[in-house]
Structure formats: C-alpha cells, structure tokens
Jmol script that loads the backbone (N, CA, C; Angstrom):
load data "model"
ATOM      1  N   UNK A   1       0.527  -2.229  -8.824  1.00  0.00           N
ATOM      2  CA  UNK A   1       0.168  -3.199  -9.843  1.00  0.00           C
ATOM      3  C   UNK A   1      -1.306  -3.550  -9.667  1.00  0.00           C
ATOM      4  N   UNK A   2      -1.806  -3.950 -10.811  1.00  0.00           N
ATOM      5  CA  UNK A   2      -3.137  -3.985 -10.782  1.00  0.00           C
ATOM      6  C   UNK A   2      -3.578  -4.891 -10.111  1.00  0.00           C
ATOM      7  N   UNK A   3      -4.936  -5.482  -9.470  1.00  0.00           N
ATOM      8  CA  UNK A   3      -5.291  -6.712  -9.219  1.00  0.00           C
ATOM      9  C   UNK A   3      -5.685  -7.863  -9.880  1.00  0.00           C
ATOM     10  N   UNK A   4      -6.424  -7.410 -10.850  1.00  0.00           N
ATOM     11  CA  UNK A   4      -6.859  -8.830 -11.697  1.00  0.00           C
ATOM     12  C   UNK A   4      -6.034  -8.306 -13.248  1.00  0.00           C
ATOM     13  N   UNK A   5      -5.677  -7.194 -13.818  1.00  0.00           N
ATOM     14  CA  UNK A   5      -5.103  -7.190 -15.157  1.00  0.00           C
ATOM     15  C   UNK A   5      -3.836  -6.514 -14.278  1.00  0.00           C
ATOM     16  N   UNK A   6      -2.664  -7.711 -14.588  1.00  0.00           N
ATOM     17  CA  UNK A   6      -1.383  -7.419 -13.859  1.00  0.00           C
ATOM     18  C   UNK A   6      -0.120  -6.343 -14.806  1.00  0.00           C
ATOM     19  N   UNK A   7      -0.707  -4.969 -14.459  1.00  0.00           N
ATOM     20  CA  UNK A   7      -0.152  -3.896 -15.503  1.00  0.00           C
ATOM     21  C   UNK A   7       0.136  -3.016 -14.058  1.00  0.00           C
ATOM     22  N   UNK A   8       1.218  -2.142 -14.321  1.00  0.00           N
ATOM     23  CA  UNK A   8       1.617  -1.259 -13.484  1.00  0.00           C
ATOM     24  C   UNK A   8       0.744   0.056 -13.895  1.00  0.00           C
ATOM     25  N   UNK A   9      -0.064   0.602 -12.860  1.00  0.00           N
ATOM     26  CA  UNK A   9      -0.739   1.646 -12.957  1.00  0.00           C
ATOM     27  C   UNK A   9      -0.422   3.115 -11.717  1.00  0.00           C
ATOM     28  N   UNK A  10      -0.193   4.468 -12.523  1.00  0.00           N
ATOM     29  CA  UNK A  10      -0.307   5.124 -11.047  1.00  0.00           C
ATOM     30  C   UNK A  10      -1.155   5.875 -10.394  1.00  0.00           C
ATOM     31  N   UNK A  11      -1.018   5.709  -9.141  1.00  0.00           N
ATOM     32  CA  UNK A  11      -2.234   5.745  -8.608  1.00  0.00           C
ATOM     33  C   UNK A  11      -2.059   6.643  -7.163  1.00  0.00           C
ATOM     34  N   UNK A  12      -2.609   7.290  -6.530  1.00  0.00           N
ATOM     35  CA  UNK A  12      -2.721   8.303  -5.339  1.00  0.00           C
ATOM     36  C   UNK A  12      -3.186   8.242  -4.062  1.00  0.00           C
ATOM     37  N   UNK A  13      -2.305   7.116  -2.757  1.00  0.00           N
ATOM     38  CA  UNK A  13      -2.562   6.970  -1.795  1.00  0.00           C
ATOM     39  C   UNK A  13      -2.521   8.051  -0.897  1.00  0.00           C
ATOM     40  N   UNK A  14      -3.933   8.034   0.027  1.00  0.00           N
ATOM     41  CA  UNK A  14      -4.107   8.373   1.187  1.00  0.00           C
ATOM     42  C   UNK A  14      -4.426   8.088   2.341  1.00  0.00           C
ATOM     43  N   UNK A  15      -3.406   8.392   3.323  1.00  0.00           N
ATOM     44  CA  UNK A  15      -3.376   7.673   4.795  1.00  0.00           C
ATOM     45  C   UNK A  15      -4.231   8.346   5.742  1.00  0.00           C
ATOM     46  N   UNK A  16      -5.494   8.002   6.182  1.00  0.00           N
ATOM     47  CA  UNK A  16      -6.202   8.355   7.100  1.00  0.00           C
ATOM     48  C   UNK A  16      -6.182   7.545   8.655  1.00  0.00           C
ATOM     49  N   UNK A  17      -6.017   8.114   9.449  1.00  0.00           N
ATOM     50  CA  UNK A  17      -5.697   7.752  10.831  1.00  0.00           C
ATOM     51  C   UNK A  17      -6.714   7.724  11.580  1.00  0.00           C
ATOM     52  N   UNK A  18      -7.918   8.497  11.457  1.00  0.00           N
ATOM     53  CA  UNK A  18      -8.964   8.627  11.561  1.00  0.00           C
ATOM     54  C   UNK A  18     -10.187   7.860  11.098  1.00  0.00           C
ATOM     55  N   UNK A  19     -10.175   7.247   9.830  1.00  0.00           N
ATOM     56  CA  UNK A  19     -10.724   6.307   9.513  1.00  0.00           C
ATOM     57  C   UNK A  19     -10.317   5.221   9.298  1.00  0.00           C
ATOM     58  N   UNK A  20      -9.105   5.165   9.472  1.00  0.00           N
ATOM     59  CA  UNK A  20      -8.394   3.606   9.430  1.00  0.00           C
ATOM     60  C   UNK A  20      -8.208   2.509   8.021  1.00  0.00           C
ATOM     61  N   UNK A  21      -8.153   4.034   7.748  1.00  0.00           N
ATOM     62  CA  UNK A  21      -7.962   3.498   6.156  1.00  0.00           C
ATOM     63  C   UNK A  21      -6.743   4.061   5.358  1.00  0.00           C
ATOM     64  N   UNK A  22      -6.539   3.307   3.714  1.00  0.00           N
ATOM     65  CA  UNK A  22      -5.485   3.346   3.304  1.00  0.00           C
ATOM     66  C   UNK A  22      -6.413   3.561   2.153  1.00  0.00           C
ATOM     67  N   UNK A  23      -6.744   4.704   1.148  1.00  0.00           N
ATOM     68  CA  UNK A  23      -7.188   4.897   0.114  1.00  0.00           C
ATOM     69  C   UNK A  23      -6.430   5.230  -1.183  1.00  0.00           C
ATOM     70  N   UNK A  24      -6.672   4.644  -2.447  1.00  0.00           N
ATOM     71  CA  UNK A  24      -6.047   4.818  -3.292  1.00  0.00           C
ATOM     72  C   UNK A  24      -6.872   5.439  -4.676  1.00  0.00           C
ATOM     73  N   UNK A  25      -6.660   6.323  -5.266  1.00  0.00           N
ATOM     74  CA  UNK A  25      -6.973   6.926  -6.208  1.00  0.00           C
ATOM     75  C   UNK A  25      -6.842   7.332  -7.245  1.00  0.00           C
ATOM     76  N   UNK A  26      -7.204   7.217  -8.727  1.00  0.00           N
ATOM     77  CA  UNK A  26      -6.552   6.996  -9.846  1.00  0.00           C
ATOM     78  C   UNK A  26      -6.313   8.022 -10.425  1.00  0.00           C
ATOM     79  N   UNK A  27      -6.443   9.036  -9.956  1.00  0.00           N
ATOM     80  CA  UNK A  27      -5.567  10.700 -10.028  1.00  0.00           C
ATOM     81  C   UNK A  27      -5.656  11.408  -8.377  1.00  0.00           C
ATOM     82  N   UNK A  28      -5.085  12.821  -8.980  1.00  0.00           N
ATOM     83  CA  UNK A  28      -4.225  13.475  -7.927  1.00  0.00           C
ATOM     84  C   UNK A  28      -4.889  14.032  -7.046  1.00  0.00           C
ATOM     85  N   UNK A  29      -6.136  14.826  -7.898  1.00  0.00           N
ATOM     86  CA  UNK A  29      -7.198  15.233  -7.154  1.00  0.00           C
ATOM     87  C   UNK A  29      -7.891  14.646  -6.633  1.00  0.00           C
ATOM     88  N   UNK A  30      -7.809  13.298  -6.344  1.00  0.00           N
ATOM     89  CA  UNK A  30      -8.926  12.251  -5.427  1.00  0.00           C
ATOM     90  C   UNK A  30      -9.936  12.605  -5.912  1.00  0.00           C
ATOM     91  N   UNK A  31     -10.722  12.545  -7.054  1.00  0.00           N
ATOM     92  CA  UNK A  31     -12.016  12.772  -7.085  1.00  0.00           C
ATOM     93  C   UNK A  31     -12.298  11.147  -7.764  1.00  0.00           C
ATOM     94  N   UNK A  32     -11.505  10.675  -8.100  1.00  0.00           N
ATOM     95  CA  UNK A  32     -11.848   8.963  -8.617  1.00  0.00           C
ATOM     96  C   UNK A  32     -11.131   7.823  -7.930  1.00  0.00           C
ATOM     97  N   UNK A  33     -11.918   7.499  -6.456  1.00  0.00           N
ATOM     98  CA  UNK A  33     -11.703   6.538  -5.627  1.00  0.00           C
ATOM     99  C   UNK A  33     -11.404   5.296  -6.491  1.00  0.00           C
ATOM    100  N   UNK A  34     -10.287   4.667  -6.158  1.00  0.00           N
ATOM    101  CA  UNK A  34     -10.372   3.165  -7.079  1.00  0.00           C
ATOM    102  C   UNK A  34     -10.240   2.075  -5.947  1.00  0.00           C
ATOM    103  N   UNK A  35      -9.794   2.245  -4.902  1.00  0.00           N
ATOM    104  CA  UNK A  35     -10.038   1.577  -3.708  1.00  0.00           C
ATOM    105  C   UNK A  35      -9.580   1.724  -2.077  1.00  0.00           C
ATOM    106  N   UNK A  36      -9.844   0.697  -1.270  1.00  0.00           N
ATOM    107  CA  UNK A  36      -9.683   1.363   0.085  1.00  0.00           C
ATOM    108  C   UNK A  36      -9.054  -0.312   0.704  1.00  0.00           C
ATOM    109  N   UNK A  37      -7.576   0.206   1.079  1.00  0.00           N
ATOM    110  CA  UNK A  37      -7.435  -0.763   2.223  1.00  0.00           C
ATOM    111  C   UNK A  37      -7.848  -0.524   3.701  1.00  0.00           C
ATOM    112  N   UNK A  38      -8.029  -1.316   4.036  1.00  0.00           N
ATOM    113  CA  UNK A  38      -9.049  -1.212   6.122  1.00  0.00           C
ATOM    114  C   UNK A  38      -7.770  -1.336   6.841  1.00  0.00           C
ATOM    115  N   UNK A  39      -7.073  -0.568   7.951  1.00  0.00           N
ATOM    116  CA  UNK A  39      -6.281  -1.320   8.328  1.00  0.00           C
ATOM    117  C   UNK A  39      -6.132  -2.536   9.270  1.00  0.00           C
ATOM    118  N   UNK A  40      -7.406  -2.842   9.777  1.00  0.00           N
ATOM    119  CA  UNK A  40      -8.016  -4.074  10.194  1.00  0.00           C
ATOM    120  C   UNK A  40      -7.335  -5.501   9.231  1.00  0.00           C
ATOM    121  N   UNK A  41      -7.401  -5.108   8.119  1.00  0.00           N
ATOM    122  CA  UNK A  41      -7.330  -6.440   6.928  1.00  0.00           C
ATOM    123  C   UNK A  41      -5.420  -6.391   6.789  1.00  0.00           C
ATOM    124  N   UNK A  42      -4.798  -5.442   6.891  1.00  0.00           N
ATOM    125  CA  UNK A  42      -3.194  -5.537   6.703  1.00  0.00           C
ATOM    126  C   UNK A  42      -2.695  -6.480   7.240  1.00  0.00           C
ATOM    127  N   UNK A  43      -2.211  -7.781   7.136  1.00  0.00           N
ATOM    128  CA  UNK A  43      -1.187  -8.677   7.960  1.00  0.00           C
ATOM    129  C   UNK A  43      -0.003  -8.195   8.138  1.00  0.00           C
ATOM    130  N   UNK A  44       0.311  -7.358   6.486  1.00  0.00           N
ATOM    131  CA  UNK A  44       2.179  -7.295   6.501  1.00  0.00           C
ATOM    132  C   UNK A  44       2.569  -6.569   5.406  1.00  0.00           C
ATOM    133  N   UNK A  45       3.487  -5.497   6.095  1.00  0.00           N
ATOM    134  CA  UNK A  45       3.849  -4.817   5.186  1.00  0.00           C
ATOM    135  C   UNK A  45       5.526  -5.129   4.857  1.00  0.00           C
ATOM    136  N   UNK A  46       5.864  -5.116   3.732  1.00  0.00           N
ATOM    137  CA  UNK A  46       7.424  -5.295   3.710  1.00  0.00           C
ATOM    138  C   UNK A  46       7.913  -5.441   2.488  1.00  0.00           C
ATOM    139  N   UNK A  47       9.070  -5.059   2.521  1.00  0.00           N
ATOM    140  CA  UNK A  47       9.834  -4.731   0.860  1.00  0.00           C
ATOM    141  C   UNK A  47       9.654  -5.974   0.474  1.00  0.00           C
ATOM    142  N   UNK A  48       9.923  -5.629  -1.155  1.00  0.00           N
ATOM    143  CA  UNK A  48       9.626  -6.721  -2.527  1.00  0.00           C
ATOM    144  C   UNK A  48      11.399  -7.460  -2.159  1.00  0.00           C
ATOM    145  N   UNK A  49      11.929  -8.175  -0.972  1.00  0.00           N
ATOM    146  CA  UNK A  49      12.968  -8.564  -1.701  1.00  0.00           C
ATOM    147  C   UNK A  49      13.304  -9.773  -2.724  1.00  0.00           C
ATOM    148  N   UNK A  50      12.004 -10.656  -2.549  1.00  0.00           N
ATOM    149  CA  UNK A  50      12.049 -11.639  -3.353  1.00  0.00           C
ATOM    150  C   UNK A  50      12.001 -11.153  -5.018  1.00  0.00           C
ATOM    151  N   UNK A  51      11.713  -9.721  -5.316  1.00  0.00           N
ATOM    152  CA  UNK A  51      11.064  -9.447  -6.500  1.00  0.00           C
ATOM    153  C   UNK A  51      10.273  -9.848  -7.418  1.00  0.00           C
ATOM    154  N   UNK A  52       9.399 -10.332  -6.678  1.00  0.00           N
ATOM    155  CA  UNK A  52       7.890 -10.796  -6.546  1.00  0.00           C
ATOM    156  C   UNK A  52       7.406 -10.292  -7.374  1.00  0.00           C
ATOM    157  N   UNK A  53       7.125  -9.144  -7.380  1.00  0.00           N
ATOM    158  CA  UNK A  53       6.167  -8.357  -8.531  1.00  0.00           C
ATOM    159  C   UNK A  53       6.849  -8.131  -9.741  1.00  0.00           C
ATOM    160  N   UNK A  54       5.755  -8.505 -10.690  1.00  0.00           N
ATOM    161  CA  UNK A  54       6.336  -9.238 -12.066  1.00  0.00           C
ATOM    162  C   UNK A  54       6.470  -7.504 -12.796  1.00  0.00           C
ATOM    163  N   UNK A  55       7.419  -7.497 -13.437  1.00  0.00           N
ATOM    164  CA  UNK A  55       8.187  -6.317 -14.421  1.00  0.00           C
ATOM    165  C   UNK A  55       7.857  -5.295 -13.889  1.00  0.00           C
ATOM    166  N   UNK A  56       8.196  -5.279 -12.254  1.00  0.00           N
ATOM    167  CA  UNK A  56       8.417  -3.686 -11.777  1.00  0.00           C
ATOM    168  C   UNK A  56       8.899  -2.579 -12.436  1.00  0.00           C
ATOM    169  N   UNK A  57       8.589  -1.329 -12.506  1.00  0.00           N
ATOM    170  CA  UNK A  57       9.016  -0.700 -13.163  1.00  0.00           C
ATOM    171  C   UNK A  57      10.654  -0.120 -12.413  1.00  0.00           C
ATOM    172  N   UNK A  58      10.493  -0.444 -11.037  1.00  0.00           N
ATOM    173  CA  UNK A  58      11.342  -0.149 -10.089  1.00  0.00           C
ATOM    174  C   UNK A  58      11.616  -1.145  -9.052  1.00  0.00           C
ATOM    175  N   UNK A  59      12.058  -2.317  -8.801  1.00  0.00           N
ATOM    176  CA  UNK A  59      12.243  -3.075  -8.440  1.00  0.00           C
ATOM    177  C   UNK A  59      13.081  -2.865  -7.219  1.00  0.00           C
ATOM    178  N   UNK A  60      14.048  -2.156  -6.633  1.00  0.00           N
ATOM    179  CA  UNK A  60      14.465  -1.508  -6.169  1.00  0.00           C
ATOM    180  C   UNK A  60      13.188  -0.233  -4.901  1.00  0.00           C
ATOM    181  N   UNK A  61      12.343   0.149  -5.562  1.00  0.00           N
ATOM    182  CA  UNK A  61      11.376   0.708  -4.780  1.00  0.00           C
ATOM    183  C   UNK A  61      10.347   0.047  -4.115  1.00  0.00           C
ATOM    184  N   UNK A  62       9.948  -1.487  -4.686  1.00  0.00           N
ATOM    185  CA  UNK A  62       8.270  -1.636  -4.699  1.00  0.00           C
ATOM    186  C   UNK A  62       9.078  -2.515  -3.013  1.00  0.00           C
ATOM    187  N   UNK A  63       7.608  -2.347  -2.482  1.00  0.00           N
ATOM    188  CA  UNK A  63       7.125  -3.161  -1.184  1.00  0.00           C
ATOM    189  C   UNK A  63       5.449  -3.642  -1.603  1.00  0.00           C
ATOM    190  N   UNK A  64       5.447  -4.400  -0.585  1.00  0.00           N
ATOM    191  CA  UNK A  64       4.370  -5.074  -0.584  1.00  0.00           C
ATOM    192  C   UNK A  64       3.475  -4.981   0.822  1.00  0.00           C
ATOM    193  N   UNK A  65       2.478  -4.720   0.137  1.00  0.00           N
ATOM    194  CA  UNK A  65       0.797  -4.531   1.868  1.00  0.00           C
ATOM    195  C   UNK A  65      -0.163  -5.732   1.375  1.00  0.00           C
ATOM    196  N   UNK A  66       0.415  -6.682   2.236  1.00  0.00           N
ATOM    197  CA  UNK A  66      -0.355  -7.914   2.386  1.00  0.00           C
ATOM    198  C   UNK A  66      -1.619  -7.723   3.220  1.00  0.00           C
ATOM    199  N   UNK A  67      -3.118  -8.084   2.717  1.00  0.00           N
ATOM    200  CA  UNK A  67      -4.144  -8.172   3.071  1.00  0.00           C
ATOM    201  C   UNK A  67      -4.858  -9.507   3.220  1.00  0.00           C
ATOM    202  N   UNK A  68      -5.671  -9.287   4.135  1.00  0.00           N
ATOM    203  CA  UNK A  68      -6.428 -10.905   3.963  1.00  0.00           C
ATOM    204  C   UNK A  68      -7.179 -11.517   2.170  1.00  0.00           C
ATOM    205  N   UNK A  69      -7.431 -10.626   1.747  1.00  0.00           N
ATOM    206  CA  UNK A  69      -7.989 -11.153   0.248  1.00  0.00           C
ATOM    207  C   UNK A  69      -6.843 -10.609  -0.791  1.00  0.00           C
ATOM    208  N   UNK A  70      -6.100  -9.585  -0.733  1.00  0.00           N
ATOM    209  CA  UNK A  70      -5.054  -9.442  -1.364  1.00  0.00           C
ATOM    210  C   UNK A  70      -3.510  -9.065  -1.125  1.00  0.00           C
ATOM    211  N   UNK A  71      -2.581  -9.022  -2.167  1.00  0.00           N
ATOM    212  CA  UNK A  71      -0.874  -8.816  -1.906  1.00  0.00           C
ATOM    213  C   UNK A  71      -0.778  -7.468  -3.124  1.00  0.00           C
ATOM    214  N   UNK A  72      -0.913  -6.763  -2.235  1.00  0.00           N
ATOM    215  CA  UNK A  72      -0.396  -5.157  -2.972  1.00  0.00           C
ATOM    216  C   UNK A  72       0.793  -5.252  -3.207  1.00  0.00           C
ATOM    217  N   UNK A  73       1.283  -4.761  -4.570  1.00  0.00           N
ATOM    218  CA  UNK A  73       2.854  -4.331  -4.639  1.00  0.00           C
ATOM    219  C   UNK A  73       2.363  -2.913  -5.137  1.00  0.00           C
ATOM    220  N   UNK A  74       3.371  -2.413  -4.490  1.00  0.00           N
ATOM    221  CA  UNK A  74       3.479  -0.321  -4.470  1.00  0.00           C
ATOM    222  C   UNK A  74       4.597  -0.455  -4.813  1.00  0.00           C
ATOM    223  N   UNK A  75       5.024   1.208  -5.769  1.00  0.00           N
ATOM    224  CA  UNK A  75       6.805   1.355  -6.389  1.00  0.00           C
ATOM    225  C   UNK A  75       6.701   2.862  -5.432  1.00  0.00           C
ATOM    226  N   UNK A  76       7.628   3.178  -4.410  1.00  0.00           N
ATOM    227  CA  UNK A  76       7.801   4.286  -4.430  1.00  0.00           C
ATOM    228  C   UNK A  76       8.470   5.162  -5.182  1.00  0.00           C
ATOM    229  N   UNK A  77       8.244   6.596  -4.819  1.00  0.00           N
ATOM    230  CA  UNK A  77       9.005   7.317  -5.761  1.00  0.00           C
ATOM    231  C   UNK A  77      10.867   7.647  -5.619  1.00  0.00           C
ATOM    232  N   UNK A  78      10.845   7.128  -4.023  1.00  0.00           N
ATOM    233  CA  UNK A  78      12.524   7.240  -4.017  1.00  0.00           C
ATOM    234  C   UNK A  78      12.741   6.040  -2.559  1.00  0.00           C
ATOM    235  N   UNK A  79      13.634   5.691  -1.874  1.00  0.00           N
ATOM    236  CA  UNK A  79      14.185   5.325  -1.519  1.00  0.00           C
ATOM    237  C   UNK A  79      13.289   5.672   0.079  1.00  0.00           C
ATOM    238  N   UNK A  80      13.639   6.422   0.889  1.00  0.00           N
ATOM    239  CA  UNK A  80      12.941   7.249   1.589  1.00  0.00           C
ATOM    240  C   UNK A  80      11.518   7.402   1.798  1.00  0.00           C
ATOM    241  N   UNK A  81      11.050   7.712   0.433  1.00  0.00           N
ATOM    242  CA  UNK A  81       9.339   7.979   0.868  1.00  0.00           C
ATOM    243  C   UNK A  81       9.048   6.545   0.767  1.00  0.00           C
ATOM    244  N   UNK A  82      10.083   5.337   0.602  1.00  0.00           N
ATOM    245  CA  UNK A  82       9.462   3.968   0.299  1.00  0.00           C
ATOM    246  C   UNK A  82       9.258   3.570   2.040  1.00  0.00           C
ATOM    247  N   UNK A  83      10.523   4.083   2.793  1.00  0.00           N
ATOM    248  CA  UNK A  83      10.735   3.932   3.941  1.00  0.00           C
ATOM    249  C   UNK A  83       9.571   4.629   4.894  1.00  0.00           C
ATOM    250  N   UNK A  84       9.227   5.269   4.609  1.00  0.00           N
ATOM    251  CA  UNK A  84       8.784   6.457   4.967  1.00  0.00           C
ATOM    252  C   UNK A  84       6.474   5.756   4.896  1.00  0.00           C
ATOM    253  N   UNK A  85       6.547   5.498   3.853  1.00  0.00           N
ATOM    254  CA  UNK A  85       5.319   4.957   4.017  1.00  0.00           C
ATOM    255  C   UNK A  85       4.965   3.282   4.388  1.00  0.00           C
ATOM    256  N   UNK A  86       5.847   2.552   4.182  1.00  0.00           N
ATOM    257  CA  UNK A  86       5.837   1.328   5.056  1.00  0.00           C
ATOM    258  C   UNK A  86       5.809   1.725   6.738  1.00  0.00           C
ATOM    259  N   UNK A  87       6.986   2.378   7.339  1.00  0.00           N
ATOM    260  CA  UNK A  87       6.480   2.709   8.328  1.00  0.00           C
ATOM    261  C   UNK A  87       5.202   3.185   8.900  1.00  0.00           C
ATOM    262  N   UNK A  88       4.577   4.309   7.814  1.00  0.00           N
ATOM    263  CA  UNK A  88       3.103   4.674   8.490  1.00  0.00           C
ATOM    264  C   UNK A  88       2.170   3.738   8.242  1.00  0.00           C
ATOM    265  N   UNK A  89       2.392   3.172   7.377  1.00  0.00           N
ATOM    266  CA  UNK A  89       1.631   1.919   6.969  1.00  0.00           C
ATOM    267  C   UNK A  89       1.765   0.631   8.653  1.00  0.00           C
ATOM    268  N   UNK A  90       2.408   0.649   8.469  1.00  0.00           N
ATOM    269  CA  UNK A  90       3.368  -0.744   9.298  1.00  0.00           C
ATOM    270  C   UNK A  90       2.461  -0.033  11.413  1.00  0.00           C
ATOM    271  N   UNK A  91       2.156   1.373  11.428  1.00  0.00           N
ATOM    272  CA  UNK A  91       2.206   1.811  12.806  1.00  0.00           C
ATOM    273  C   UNK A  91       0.531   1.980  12.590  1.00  0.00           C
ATOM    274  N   UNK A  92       0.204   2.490  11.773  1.00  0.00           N
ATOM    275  CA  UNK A  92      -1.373   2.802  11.494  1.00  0.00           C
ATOM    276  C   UNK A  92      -1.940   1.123  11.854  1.00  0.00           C
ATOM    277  N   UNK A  93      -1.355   0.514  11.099  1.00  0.00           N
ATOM    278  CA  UNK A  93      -2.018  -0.997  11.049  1.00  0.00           C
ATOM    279  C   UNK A  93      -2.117  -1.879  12.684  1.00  0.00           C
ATOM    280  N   UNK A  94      -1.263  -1.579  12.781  1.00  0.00           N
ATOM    281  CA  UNK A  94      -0.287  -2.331  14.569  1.00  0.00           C
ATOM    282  C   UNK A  94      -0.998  -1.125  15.513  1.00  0.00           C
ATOM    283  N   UNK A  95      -1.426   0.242  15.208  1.00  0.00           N
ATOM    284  CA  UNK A  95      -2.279   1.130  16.080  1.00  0.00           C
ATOM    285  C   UNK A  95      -3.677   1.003  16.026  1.00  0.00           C
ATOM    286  N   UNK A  96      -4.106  -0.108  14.837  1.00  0.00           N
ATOM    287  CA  UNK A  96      -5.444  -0.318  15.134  1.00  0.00           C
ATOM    288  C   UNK A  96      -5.908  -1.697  15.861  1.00  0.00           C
ATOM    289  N   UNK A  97      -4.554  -2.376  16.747  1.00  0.00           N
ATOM    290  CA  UNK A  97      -4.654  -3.559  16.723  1.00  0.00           C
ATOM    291  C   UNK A  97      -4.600  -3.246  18.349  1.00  0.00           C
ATOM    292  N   UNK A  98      -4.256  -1.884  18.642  1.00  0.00           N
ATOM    293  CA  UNK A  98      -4.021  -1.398  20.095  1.00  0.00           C
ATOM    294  C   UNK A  98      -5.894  -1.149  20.377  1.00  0.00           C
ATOM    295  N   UNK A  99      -6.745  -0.736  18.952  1.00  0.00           N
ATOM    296  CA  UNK A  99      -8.108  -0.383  19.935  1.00  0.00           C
ATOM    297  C   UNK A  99      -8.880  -1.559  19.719  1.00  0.00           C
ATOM    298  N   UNK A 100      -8.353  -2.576  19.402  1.00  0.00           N
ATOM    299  CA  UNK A 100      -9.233  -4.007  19.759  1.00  0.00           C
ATOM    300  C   UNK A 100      -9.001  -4.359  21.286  1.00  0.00           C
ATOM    301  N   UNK A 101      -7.784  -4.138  21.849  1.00  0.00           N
ATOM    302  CA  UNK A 101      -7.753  -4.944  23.493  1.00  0.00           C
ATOM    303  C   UNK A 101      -8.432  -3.502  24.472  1.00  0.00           C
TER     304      UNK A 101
END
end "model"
wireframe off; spacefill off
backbone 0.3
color backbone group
C-alpha cells in the first residue's frame, strides 16, 4: 500500500544481506527503484491480524514492516512466501542488531 496516496500498488522486493537493505521496485526488472527499507530502521515485522490495512486486496496475506518513520503493509502472493519473507525479513533485521554489539 502506498504511503501518502493509500491505493494498493505492485511492487518488487529485494532482500540484500549485504547491504542491509530491503528494496522495493515498481517493476520486475528493477530498473525503477521506488524505495529502500535500512534494516537498522525495522522495529517489527508481523501479520495484519488486526486488518489494519484499509481494502486489502488480500487480507488474509498482508503483514506489516514497521519502521521508525513508517508502517508498511505487504500482500503476499500465497500463504508460505508470506511466511517465508517475514521470516527473512524478521532474521536480516535482528542480524543487523548482532553487528552493533
């Protein structure tokens, strides 16, 4: 969902481990960056159960990546890859919190 015009848009995350980032892109080919979460800034990742995010298209899929300036809602595409990227989300974030000590 968008940030400031609240419309469901799709969009093409990539998980870098290496740069510690969470990039998202408004097609497939990544050639049009639309933004970058740090995983420094993640507080919390975790399913929509309140159904929070207004006229999901999938309500049932979306989770949420809470940041210090913003509350992402994501729809996955099934059940699994929803599971599936909260976790890398959820270990990337908590593994960058291992090279601060």
């Amino acid at each position: 969902m968008g940030g400031k015009i609240k419309s469901w848009k799709k969009r093409w995350f990539v998980f870098d481990r290496l740069k510690r980032t969470l990039s998202y892109y408004v097609d497939k080919h990544e050639t049009k960056l639309k933004g970058v979460i740090y995983f420094q800034a993640i507080e919390e990742v975790y399913y929509d159960h309140l159904r929070s995010a207004t006229k999901s298209p999938t309500p049932s899929l979306t989770f949420c990546i809470k940041t210090h300036d913003r509350l992402y809602f994501v729809v996955a595409p099934s059940a699994e890859a929803m599971r599936i990227w909260m976790d890398v989300i959820v270990t990337g974030a908590e593994g960058y919190t291992q090279f601060l000590n």
